[in-house]
Backbone bond lengths (Angstrom), bond angles and torsions (degrees), N, CA, C in turn:
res aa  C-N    CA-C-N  psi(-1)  N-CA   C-N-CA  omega(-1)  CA-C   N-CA-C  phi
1 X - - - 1.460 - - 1.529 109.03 -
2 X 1.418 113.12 142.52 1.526 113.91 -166.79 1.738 93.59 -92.90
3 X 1.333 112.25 -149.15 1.416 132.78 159.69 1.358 127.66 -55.38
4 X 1.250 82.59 -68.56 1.747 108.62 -177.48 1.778 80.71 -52.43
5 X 1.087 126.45 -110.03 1.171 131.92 -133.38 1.974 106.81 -47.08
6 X 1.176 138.49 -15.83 1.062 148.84 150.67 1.512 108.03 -50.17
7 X 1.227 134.43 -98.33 1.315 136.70 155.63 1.628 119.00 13.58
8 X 1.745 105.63 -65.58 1.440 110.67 -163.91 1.309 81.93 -97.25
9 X 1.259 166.50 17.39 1.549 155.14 139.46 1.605 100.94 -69.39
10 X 1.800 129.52 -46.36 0.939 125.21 -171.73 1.287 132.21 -91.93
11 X 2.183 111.47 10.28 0.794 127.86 150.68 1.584 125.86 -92.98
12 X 1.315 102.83 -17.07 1.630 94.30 169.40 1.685 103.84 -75.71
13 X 1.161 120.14 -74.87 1.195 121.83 169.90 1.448 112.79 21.00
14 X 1.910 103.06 -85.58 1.309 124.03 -175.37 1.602 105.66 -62.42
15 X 1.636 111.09 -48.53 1.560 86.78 171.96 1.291 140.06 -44.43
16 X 1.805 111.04 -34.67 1.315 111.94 -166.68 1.640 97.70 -95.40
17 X 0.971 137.99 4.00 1.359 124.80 -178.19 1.744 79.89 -105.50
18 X 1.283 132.44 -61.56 2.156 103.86 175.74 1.203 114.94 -33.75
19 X 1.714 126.23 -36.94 1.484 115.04 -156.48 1.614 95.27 -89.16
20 X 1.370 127.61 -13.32 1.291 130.49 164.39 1.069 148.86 -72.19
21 X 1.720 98.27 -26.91 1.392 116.04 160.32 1.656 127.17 -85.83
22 X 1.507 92.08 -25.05 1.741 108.29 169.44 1.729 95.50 -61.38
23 X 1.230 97.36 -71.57 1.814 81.50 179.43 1.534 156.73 -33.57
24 X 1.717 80.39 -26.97 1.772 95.59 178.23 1.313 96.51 -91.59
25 X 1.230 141.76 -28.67 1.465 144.64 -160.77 1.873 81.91 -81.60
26 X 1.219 142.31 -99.84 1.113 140.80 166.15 1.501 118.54 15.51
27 X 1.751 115.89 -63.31 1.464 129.96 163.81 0.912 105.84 -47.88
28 X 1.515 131.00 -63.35 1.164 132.49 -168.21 1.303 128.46 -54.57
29 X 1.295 121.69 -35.16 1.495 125.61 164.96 1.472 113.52 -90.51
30 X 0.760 107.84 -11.20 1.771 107.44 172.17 1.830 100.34 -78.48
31 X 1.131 105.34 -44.88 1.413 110.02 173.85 1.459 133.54 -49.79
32 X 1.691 87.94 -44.19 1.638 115.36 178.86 1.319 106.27 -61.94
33 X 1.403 109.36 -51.07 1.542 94.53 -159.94 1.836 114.46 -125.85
34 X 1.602 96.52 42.96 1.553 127.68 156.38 1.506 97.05 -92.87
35 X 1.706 127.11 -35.37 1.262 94.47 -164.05 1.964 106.83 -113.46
36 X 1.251 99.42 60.81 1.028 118.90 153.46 1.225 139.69 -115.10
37 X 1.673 112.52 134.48 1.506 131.67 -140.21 1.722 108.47 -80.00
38 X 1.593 96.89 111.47 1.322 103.48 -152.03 2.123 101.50 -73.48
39 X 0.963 145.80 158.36 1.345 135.27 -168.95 2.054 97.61 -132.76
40 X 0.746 97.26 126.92 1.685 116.66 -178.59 1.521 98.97 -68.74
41 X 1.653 119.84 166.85 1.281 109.35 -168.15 1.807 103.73 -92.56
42 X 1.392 117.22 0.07 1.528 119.98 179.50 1.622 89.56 -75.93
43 X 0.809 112.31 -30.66 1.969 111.21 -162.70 1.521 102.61 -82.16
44 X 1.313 101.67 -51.06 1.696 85.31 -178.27 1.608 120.08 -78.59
45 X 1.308 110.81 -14.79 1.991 113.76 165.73 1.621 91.67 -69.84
46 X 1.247 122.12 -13.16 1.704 99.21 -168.27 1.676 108.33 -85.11
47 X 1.736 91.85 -44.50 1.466 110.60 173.17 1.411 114.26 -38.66
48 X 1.457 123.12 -49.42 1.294 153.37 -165.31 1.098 98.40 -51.81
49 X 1.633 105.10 -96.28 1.784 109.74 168.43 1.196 129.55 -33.10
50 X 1.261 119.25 -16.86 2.154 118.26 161.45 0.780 113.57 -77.80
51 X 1.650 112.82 -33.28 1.965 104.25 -173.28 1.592 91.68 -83.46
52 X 1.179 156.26 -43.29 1.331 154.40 172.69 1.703 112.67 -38.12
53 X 1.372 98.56 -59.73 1.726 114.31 -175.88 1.595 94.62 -47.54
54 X 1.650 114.04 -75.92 1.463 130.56 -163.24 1.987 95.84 -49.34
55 X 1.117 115.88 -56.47 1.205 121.76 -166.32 1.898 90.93 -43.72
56 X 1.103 114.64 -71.26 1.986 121.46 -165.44 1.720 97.29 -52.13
57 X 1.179 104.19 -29.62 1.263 93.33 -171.81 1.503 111.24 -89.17
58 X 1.560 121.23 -17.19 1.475 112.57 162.59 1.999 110.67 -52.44
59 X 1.549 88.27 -53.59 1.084 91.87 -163.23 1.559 116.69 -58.89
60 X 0.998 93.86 -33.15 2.201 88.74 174.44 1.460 107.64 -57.42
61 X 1.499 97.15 -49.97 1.756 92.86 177.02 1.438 122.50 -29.36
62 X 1.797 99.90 -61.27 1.474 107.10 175.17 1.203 130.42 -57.32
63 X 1.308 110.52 -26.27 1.434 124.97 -174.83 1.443 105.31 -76.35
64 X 1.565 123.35 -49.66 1.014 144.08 -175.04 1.910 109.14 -45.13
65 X 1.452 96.79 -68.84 1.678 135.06 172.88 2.025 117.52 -39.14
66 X 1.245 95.57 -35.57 1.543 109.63 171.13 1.326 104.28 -82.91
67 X 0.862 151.36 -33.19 1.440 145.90 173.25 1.239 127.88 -87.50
């Protein structure tokens, strides 16, 4: 085997192990963020109204707390 043919063996090589690692990285976030917990729209108005409720009720605290 000359040069040349060393060379272009040791560029496929490296190509196919980039196009292999691009791939799992790809899976990998496709993976990641399939397994996230999808919330219905009753759940997030519910969520809503707690952070609202808790929020008035910090604030009385504070309000309360200064006096």
């Amino acid at each position: 085997m000359n040069n040349q043919n060393i060379n272009l063996i040791i560029k496929i090589y490296i190509m196919r192990k980039s196009l292999l690692m691009f791939l799992f990285a790809i899976m990998t976030v496709g993976i990641a963020t399939s397994c996230r917990e999808e919330k219905s729209a009753g759940e997030k108005m519910e969520e809503g109204i707690e952070d609202g409720a808790e929020e008035v009720e910090d604030a009385v605290e504070d309000a309360t707390d200064d006096n």
